[in-house]
C-alpha positions as CSV (number, residue, x, y, z in Angstrom):
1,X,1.8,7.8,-5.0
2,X,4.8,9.6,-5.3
3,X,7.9,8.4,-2.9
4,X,10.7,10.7,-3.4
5,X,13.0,9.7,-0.5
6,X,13.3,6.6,-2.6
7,X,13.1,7.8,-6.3
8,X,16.0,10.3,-5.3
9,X,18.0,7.4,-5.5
10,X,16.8,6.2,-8.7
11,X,15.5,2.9,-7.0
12,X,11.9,1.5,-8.2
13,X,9.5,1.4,-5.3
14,X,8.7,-1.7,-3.7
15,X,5.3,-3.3,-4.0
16,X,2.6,-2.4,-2.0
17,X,3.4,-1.4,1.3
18,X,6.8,-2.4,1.8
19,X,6.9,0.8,-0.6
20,X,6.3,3.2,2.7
21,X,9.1,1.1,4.6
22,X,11.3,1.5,2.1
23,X,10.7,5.0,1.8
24,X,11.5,5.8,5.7
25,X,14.5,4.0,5.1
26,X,15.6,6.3,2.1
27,X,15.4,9.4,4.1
28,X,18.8,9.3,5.0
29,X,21.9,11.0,3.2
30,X,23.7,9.4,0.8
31,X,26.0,11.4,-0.9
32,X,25.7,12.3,-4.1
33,X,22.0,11.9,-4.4
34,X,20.5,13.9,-1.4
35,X,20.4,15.2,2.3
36,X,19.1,13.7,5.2
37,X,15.5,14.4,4.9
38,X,14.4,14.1,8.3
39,X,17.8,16.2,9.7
40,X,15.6,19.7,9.2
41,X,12.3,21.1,10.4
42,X,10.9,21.9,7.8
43,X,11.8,19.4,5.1
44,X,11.1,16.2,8.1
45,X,7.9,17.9,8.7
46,X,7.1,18.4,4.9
47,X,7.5,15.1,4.5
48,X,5.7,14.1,7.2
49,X,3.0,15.6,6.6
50,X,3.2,14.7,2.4
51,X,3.9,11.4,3.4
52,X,0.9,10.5,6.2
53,X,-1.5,12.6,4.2
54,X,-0.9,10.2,0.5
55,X,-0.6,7.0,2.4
56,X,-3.8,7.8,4.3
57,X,-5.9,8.7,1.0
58,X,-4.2,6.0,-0.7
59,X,-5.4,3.3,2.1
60,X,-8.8,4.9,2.5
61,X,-7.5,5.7,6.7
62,X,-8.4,8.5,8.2
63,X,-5.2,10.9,8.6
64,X,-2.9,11.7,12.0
65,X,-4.5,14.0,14.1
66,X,-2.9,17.1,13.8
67,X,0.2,19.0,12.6
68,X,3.5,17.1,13.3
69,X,5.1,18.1,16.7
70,X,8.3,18.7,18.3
71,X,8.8,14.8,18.9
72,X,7.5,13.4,15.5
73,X,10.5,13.9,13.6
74,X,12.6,12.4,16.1
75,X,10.4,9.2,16.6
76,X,10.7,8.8,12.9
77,X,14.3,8.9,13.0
78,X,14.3,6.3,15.7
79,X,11.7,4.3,14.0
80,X,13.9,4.5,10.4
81,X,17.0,2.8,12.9
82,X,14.8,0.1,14.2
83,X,14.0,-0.5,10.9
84,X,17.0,-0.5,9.4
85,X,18.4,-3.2,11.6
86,X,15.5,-5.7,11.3
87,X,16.4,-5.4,7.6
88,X,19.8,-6.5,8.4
89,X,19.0,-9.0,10.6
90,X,21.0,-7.2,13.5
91,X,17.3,-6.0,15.5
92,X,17.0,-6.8,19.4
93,X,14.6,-8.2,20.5
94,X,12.0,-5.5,22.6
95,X,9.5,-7.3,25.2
96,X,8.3,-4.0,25.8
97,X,5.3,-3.1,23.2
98,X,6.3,-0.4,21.1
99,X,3.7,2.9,21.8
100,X,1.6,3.1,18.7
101,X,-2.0,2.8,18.0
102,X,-3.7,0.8,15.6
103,X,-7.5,0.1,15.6
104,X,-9.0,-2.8,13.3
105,X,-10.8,-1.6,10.5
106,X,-12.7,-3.2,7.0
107,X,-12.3,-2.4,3.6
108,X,-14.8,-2.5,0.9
109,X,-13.8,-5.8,0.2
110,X,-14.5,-7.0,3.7
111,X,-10.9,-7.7,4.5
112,X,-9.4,-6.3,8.0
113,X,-7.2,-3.4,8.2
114,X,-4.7,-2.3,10.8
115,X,-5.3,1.3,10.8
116,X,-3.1,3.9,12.5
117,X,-4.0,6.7,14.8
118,X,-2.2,9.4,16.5
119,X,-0.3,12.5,15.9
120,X,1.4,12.0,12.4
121,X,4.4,10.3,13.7
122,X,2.5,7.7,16.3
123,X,0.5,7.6,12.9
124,X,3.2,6.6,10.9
125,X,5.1,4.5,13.1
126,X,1.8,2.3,13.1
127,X,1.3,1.9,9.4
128,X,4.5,1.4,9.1
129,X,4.8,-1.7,11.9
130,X,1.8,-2.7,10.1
131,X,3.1,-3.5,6.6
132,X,6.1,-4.8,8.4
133,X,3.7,-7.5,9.7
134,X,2.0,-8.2,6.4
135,X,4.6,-8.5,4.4
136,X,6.4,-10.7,6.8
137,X,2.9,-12.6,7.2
138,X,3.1,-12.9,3.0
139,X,7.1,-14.2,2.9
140,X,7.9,-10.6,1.0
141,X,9.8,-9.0,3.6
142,X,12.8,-10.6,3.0
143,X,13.5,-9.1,-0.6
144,X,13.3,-5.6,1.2
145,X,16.9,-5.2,1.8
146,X,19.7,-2.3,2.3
147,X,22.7,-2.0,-0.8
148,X,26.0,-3.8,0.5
149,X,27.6,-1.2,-0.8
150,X,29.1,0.6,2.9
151,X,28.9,4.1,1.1
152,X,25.0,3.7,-0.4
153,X,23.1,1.8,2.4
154,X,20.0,2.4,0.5
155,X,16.7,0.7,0.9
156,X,15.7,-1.5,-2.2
157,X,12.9,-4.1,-3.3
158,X,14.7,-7.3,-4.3
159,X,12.8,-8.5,-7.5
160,X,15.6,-11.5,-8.5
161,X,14.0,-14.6,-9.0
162,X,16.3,-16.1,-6.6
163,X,16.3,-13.0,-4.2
164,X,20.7,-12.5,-4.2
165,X,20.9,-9.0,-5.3
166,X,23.0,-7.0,-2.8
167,X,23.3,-3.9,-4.1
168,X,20.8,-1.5,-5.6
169,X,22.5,-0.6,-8.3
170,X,24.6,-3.6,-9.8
171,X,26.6,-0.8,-12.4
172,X,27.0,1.8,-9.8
173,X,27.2,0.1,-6.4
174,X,28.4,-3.5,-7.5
175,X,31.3,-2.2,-9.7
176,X,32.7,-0.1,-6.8
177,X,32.5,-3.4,-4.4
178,X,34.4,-5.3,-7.6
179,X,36.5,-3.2,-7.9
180,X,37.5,-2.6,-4.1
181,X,38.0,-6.1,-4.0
182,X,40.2,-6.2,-7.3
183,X,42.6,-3.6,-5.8
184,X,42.6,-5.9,-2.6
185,X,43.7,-8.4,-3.6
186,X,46.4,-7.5,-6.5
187,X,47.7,-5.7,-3.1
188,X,47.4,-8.8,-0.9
189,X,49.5,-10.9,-4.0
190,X,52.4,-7.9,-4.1
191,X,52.5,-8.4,-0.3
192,X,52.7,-12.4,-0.8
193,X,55.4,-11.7,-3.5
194,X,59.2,-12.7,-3.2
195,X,61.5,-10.5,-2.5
196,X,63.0,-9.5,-6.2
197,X,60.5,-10.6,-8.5
């Protein structure tokens, strides 16, 4: 499956379902690499639809029902925020059940299935709380995390064996941090300095 949200940024999609988190995530604009993908009509419901259609097929699900409407895009975008700060760790707690559906199914294997239904953005919002569930069920949640880097913010899969990366890109992102912090603090020993020296 193709996740190009994600692959814009030149990050290597996450394993298994946390690869259609991620990819909500990545829709965002970051400068240089792309435009906010769910900003526009047409590109949030191209994606939508590209999106629902390949994770459906991919699953074996049955797909949304329907075309996208007027309010899918904008639950997507709300659902991307949510998601954002449970990666972070800065999610509130909601009492409230969020409005999705998701009906228990079995694969050929016999194992159960949470499977979506609704108009493709209901539809999406459940797959997407679904793998959220598994993979914090199977301790890989953690390792999906958002680059440190305050400019980036992308969504990446955390594959160190000890699970410390923080940025995406350790040449691109990391350097800039480094080198932030370098300038930081030759200013913060001028300001310590003497008078004279």
């Amino acid at each position: 499956m193709s996740w190009t949200s994600t692959e814009r940024y030149r990050i290597r999609p996450a394993p298994g379902g946390l690869a259609l988190v991620q990819e909500i995530l990545n829709t965002r604009a970051i400068p240089p690499y792309g435009e906010d993908v769910l900003a526009g009509g047409g590109t949030g419901v191209r994606w939508l639809r590209d999106v629902t259609d390949a994770w459906g097929e991919e699953q074996g699900w049955p797909g949304p029902s329907g075309e996208p409407r007027a309010g899918d895009l904008e639950r997507v975008r709300a659902l991307r925020e949510r998601l954002a700060a449970l990666v972070t760790g800065e999610a509130e707690p909601v009492r409230a059940p969020t409005d999705v559906s998701l009906r228990p199914g079995l694969d050929e294997e016999g194992r159960v299935a949470l499977v979506p239904a609704g108009s493709p953005g209901e539809w999406l919002e459940g797959a997407v709380w679904a793998q959220v569930l598994l993979a914090q069920a199977d301790g890989t949640w953690q390792r999906l995390k958002l680059c440190r880097e305050p400019a980036c913010r992308s969504a990446f899969y955390d594959r160190s064996r000890n699970n410390s990366a923080v940025w995406h890109d350790v040449r691109r992102c990391g350097n800039a941090a480094n080198l932030r912090a370098s300038r930081a603090r030759r200013k913060q020993r001028a300001a310590e300095a003497p008078a004279g020296e």
